[in-house]
C-alpha positions as CSV (number, residue, x, y, z in Angstrom):
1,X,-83.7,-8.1,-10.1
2,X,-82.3,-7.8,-6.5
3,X,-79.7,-5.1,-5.5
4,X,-75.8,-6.0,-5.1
5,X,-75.1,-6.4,-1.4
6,X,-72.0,-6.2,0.7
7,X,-72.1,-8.1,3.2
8,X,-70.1,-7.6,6.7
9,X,-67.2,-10.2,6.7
10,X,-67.0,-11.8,10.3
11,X,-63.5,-13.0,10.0
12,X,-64.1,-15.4,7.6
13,X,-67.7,-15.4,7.2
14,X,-69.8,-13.6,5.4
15,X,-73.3,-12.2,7.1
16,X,-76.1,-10.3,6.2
17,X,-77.4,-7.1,8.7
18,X,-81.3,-6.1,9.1
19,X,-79.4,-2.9,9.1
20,X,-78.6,-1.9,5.9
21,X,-76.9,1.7,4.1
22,X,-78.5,2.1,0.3
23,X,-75.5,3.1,-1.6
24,X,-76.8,5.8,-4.6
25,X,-75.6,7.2,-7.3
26,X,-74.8,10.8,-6.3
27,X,-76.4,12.3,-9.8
28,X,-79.1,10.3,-9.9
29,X,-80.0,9.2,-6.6
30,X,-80.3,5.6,-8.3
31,X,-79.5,2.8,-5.6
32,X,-76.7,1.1,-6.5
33,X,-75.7,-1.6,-3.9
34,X,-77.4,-2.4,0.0
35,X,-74.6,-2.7,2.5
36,X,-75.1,-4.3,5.6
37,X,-74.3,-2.7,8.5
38,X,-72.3,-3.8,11.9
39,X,-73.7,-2.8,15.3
40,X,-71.0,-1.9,18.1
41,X,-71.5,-5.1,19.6
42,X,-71.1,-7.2,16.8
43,X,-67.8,-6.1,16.7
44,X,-66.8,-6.6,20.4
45,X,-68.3,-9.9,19.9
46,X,-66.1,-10.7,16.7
47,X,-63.1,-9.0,18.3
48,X,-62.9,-11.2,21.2
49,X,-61.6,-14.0,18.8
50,X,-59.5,-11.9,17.0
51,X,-56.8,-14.2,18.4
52,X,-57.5,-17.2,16.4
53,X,-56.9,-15.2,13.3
54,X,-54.0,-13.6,14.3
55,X,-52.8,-17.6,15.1
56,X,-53.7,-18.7,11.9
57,X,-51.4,-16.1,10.2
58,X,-48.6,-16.8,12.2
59,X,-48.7,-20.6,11.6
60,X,-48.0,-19.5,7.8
61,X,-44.6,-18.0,6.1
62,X,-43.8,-15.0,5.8
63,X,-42.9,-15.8,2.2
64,X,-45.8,-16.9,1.8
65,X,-48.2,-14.4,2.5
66,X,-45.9,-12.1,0.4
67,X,-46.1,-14.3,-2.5
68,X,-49.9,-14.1,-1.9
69,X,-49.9,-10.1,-1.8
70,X,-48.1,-10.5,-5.0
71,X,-50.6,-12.7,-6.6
72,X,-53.3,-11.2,-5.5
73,X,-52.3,-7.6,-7.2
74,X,-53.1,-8.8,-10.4
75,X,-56.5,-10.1,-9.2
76,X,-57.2,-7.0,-7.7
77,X,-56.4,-5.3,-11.1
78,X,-58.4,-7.3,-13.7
79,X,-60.3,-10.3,-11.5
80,X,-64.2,-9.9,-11.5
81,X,-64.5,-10.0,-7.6
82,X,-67.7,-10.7,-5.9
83,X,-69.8,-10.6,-8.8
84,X,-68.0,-7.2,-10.3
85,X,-65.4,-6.5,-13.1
86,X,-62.6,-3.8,-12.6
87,X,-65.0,-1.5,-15.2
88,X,-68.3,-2.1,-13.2
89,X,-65.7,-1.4,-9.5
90,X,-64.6,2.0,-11.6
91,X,-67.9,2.8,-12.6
92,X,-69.4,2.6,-9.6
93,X,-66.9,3.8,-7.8
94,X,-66.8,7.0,-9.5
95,X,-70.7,7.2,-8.9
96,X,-70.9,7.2,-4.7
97,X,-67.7,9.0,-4.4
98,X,-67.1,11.6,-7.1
99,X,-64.0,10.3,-8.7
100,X,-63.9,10.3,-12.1
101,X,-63.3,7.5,-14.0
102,X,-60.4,7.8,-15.4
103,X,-58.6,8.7,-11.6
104,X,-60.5,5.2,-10.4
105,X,-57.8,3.5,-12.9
106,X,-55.0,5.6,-11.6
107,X,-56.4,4.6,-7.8
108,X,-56.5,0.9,-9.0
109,X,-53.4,1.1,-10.6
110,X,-51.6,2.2,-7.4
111,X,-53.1,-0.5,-5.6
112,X,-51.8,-2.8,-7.2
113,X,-48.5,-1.1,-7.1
114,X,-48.3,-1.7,-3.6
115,X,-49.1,-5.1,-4.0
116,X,-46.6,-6.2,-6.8
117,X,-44.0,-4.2,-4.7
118,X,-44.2,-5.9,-1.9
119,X,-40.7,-7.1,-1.0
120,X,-39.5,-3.4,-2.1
121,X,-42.1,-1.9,0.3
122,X,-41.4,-4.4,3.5
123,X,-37.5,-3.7,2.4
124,X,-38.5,-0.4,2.9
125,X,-40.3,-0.4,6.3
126,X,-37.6,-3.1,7.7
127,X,-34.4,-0.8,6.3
128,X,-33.9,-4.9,4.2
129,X,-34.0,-6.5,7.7
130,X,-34.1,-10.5,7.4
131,X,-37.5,-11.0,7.6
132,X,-36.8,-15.0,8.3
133,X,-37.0,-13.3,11.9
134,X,-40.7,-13.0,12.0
135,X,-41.2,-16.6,11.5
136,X,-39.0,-17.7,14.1
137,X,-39.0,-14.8,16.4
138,X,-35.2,-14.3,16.5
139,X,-32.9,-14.5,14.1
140,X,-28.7,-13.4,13.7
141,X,-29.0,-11.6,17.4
142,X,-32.7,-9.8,16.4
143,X,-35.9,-10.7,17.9
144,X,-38.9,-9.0,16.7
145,X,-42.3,-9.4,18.6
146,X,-45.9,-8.8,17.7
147,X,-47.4,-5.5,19.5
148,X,-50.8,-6.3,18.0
149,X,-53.3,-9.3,17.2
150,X,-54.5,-7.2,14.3
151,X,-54.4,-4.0,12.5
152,X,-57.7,-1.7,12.4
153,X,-58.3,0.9,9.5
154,X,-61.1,3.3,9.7
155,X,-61.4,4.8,6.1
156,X,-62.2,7.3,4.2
157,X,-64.3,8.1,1.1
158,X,-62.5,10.7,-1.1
159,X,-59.9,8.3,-2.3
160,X,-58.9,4.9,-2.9
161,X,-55.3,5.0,-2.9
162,X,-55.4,5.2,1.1
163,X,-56.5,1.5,0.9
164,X,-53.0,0.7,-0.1
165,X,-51.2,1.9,3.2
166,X,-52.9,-1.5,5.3
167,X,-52.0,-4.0,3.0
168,X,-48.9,-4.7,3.8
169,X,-50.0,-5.9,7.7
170,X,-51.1,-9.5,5.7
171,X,-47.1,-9.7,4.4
172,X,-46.4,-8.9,7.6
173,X,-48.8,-11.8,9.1
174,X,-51.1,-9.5,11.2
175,X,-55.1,-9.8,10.4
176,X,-57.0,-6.5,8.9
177,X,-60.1,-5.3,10.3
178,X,-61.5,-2.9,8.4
179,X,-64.0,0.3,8.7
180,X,-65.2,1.1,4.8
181,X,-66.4,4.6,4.3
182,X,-70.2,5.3,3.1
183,X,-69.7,6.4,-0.2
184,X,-66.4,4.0,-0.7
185,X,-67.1,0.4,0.4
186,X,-66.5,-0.5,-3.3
187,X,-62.3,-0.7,-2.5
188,X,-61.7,-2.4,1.0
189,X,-64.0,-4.9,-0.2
190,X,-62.2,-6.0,-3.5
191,X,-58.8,-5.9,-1.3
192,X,-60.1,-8.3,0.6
193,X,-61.8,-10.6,-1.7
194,X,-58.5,-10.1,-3.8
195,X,-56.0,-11.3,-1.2
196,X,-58.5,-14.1,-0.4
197,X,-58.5,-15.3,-4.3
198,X,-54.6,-15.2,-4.2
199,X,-54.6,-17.9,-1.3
200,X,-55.1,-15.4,2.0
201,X,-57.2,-17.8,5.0
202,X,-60.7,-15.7,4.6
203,X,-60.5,-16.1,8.8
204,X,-57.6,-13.4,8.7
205,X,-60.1,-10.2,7.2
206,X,-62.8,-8.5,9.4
207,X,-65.2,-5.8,7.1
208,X,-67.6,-4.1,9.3
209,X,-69.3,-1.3,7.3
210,X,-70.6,0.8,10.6
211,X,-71.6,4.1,12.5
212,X,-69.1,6.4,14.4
213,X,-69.7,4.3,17.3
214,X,-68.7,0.8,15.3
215,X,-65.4,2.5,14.1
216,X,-64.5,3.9,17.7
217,X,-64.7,0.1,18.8
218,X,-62.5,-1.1,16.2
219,X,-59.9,1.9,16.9
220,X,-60.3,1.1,20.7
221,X,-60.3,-2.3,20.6
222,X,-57.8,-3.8,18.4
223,X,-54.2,-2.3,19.9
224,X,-53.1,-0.8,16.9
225,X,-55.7,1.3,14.5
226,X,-54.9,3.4,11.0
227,X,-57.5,6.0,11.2
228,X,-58.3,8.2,8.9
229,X,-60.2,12.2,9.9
230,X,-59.7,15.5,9.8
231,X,-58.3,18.1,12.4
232,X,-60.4,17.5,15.3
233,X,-60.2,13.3,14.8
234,X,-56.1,14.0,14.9
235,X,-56.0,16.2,18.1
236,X,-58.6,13.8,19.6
237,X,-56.4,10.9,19.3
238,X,-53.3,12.4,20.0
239,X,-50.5,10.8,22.5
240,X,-52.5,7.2,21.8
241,X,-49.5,5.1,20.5
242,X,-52.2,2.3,19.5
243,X,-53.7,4.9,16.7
244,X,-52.0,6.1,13.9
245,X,-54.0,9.1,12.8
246,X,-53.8,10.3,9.2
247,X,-55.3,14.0,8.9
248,X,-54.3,16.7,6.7
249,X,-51.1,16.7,5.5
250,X,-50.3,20.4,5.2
251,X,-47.7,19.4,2.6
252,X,-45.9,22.2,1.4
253,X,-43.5,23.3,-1.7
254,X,-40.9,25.6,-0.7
255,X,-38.5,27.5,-3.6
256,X,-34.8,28.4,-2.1
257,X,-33.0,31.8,-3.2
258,X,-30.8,30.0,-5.1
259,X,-33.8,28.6,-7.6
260,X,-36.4,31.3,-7.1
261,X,-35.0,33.5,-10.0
262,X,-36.1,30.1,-12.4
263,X,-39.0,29.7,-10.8
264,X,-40.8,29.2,-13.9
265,X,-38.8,26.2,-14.3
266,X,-40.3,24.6,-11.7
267,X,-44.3,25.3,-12.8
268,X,-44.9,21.7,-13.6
269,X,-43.8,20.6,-10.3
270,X,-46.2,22.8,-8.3
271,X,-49.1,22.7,-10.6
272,X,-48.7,18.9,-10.0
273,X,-48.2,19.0,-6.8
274,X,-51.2,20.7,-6.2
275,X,-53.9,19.1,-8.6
276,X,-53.0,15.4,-9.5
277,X,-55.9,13.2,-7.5
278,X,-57.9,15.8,-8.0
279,X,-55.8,17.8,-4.9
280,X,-58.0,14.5,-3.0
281,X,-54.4,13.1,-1.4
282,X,-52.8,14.6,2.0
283,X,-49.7,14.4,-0.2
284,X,-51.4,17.6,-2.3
285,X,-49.3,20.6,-2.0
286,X,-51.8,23.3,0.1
287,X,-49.0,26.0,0.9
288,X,-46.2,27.2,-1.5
289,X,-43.6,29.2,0.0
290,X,-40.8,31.5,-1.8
291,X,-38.6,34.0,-0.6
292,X,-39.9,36.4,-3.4
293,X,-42.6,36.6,-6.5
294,X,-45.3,35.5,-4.9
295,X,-47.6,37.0,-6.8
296,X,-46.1,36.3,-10.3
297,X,-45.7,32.6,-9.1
298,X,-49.2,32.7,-8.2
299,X,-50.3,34.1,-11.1
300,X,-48.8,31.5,-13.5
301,X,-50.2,28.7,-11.3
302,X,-53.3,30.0,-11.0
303,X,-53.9,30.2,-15.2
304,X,-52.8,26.6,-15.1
305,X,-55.2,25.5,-13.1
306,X,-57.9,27.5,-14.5
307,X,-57.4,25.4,-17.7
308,X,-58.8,22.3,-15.7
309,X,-62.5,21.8,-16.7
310,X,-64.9,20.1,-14.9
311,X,-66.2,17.3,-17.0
312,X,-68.7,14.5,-17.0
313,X,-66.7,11.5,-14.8
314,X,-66.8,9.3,-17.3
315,X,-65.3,11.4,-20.1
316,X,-62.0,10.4,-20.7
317,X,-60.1,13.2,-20.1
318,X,-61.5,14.2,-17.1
319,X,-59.6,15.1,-14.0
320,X,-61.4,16.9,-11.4
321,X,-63.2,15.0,-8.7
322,X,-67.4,15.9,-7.9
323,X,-68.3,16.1,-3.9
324,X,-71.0,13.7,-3.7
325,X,-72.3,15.7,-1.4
326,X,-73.3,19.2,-2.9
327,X,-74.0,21.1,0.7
328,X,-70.3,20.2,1.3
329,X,-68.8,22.1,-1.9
330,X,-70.6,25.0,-1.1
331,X,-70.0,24.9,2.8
332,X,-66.5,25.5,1.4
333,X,-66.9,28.0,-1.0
334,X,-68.9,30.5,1.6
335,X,-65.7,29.4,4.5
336,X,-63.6,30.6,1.4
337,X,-65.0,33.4,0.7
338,X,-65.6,34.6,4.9
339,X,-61.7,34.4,4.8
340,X,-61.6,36.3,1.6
341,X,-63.4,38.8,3.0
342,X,-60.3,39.2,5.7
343,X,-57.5,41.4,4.3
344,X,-54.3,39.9,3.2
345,X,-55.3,37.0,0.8
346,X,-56.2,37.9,-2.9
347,X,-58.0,34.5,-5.4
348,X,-56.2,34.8,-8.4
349,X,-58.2,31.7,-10.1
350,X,-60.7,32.8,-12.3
351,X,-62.8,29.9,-13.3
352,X,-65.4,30.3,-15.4
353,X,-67.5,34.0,-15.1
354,X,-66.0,33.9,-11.4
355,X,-67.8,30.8,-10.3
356,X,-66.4,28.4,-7.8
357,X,-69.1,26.0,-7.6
358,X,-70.2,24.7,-10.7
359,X,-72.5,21.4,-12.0
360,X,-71.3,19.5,-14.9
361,X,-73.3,16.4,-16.2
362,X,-75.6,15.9,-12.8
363,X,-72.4,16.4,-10.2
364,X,-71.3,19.7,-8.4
365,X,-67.6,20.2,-8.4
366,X,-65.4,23.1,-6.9
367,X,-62.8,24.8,-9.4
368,X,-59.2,24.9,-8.6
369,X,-58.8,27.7,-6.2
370,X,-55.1,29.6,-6.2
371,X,-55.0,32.3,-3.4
372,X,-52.1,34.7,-3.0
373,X,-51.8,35.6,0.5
374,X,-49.7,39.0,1.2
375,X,-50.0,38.2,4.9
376,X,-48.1,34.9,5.7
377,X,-50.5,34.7,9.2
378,X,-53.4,34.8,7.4
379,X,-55.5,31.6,7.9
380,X,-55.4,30.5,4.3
381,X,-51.8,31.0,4.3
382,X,-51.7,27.5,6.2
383,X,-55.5,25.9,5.3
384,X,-56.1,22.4,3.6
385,X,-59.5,21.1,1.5
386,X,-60.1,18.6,-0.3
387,X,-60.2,19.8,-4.1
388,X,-57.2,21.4,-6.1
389,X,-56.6,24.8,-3.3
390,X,-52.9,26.6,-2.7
391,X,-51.9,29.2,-1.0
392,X,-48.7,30.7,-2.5
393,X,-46.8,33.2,0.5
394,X,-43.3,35.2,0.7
395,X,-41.6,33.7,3.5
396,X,-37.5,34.9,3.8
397,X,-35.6,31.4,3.3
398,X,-34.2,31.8,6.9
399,X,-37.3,31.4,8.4
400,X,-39.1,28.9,6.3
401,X,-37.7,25.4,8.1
402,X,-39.1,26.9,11.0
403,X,-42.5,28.3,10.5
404,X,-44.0,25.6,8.2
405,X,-45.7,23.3,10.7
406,X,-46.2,20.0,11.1
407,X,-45.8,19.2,7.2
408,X,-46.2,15.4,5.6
409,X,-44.3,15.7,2.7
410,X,-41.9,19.1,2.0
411,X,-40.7,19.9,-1.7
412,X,-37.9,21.3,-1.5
413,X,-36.5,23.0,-4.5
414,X,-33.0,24.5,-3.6
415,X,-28.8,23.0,-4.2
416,X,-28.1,25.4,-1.3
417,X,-26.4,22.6,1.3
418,X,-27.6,24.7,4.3
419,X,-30.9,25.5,3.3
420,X,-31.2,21.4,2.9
421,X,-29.5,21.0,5.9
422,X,-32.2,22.8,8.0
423,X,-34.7,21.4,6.0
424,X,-33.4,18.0,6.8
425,X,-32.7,18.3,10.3
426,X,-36.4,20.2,10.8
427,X,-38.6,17.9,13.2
428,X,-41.5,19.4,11.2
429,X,-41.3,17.6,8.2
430,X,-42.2,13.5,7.6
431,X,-41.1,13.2,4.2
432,X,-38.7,15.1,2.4
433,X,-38.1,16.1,-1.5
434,X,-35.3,17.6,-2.2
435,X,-34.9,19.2,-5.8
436,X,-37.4,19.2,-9.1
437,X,-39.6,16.5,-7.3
438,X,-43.5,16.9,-6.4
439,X,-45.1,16.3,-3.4
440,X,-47.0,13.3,-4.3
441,X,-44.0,12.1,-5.8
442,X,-44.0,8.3,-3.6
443,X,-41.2,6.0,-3.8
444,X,-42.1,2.3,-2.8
445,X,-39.4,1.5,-0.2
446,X,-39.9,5.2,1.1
447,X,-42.7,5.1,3.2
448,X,-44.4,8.7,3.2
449,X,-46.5,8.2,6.5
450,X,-45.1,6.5,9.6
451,X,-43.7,3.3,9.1
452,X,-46.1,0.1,9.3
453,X,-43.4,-2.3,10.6
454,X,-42.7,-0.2,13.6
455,X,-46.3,0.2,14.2
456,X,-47.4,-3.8,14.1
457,X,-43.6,-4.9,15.7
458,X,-41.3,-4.2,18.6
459,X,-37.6,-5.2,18.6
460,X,-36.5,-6.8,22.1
461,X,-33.4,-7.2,23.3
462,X,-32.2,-11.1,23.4
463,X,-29.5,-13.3,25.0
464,X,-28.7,-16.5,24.2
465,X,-26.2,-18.7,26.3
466,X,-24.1,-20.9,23.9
């Protein structure tokens, strides 16, 4: 029996590479799909009629491309797509990236979220505007124009979830060209082939599994780009208006004086903060900061999250994520333990006999990793991986708003109106919590990253003589 392929979709049609990436089964090494590959110039090629697409969306509604996102949720959720049902997508899934099963659901789940939301999400990233006016351009005094012919999105492979922050560019009536991750093509795809099913022109999607060089074109070439990397990808593209870069998040918790005394109360809030995905999401808490008991805090948290097992990732209870790649949980581990060796920072996780790295049922997983840090300067004070890891530090409340950093999303558990005040009016922070409310606490019209509208359309100024 031949392998499943994915093949690269050239806005509209489908083709098969010579160049193709086995997809394996990171336990097994079993092959588990060929995906064909896109070659830089394929994609300048395919880009140069990008236009056409971007034409054909605009000569629909922007009702009805909504109704279609709507639609096509449910699809997304239980459909069989391109030969797969939504247990064979979870199942393989978990396989090339290390998610277990049961947090493939969640990821599908929120997906689709995003999709049966839709008019509360563009409500959100309009503030309710009319959205009559991108159909006609103006409408009531507002005229709204098109910055782009379509939206790019390099992504990622340690969590599907992201794959919900592009979709609304089809409500919006904007084509999606897409840049799957190795280990993740499994997600993007079954977007696609959702929306499509629902009633979406096939011409308006562009899937180019590539290299580095492939996914440079697309974040070069298409005028606006969601683009997913870590430190060195965000400081790279830095200043590029056309490239919305989603790094680390460096999301933070931060306890006031007024609630620090009850800070036991508030246990749930960081232990979930800091482990639900699998601590996979840039909304993962990675710094806790209180004005006092630091090390009691941390040792609470750090007994919670030793209670999280690594477990086969198709047991049903499992909730820690594998690293596909093995090298890459230990390259962590000995970078943890360098900065270990550096005074001022104390592991208070345990795990099991004192070991970090551990194989379960063929995968290699990192335990949860709490560090206390008595020096708030020291480098895991403000570090970020991708597994369940928290730093908890004593910062005085005065100086918290300003010495947090650039933060995605702030918890901020206080009822002291200054303290909010300076954590609202702090330039630092995208999205801010305020009272018993985790970080990856997401509200639908809130949008916890930029704001897609803004991205894909510019408001002009417009006079018209009576």
């Amino acid at each position: 029996m031949s392998l499943p392929h994915i093949p690269i979709l050239r806005l509209g049609q489908e083709y098969r590479s010579l160049d193709r990436n086995e997809i394996t089964d990171h336990r097994t090494g079993e092959v588990l799909a060929e995906v064909s590959v896109a070659n830089p110039g394929l994609i300048r090629k395919d880009l140069r009629k990008i236009s056409a697409s971007f034409n054909l969306l605009q000569s629909m509604t922007q009702q009805e491309l909504m109704d279609i996102c709507i639609k096509a949720g449910d699809i997304f959720l239980e459909g069989d797509l391109g030969g797969q049902t939504p247990a064979e997508y979870a199942r393989v899934l978990s396989a090339t990236s290390g998610l277990p099963e049961t947090l493939c659901y969640a990821n599908m789940k929120k997906v689709h979220a995003v999709m049966a939301n839709m008019p509360i999400i563009l409500g959100g990233l309009t503030r309710d505007l009319d959205l009559s006016v991108i159909d006609s351009g103006e409408a009531n005094g507002l005229s709204y124009f098109p910055t782009t012919h379509a939206l790019g999105a390099v992504l990622p492979s340690n969590s599907p979830g992201v794959n919900s922050l592009y979709i609304p560019s089809i409500a919006l009536k904007i084509p999606l060209v897409l840049k799957p991750g190795r280990e993740e093509p499994w997600t993007p795809y079954r977007v696609i082939q959702s929306l499509i099913a629902a009633g979406a022109p096939k011409e308006a999607f562009g899937y180019y599994p590539t290299s580095h060089a492939g996914a440079a074109e697309i974040a070069e070439l298409v005028g606006r780009c969601i683009l997913f990397g870590d430190k060195k990808v965000a400081q790279k593209y830095s200043g590029n208006r056309g490239i919305s870069v989603h790094g680390p998040g460096y999301s933070k918790v931060l306890i006031g004086e007024d609630c620090i005394e009850q800070w036991e109360d508030h246990l749930d809030l960081m232990v979930e903060s800091i482990a639900a995905n699998s601590g996979r999401s840039c909304i993962n808490c990675s710094t806790i900061m209180v004005p006092r008991h630091g090390k009691a805090i941390a040792e609470a948290i750090a007994a919670r999250l030793d209670q999280l097992e690594p477990m086969p990732l198709d047991h049903p209870d499992a909730q820690l994520s594998a690293f596909a790649n093995e090298k890459m949980a230990n390259g962590i581990s000995a970078l943890l333990d360098s900065k270990l060796d550096v005074p001022g920072a104390t592991e208070m996780t345990k795990g099991a006999g004192g070991k970090r790295v551990v194989e379960v049922g063929g995968s290699t997983f990192l335990r949860p990793t709490l560090i206390y840090c008595q020096d708030r300067e020291h480098d895991l004070a403000g570090t970020e991986f991708m597994f369940p890891f928290c730093s908890v530090v004593e910062v005085p409340q005065a100086e918290m708003a300003q010495s947090i950093g650039p933060s995605l999303v702030v918890s901020g558990v206080t009822n002291d109106p200054v303290f909010r005040q300076q954590l609202l009016a702090c330039p630092s922070i995208d999205r801010l919590n305020l009272g018993n409310l985790p970080t990856n606490k997401v509200q639908w019209n809130q949008p916890h990253e930029g704001n897609l509208f803004e991205f894909l359309y510019q408001r002009r100024a417009i006079q018209i003589a009576s």
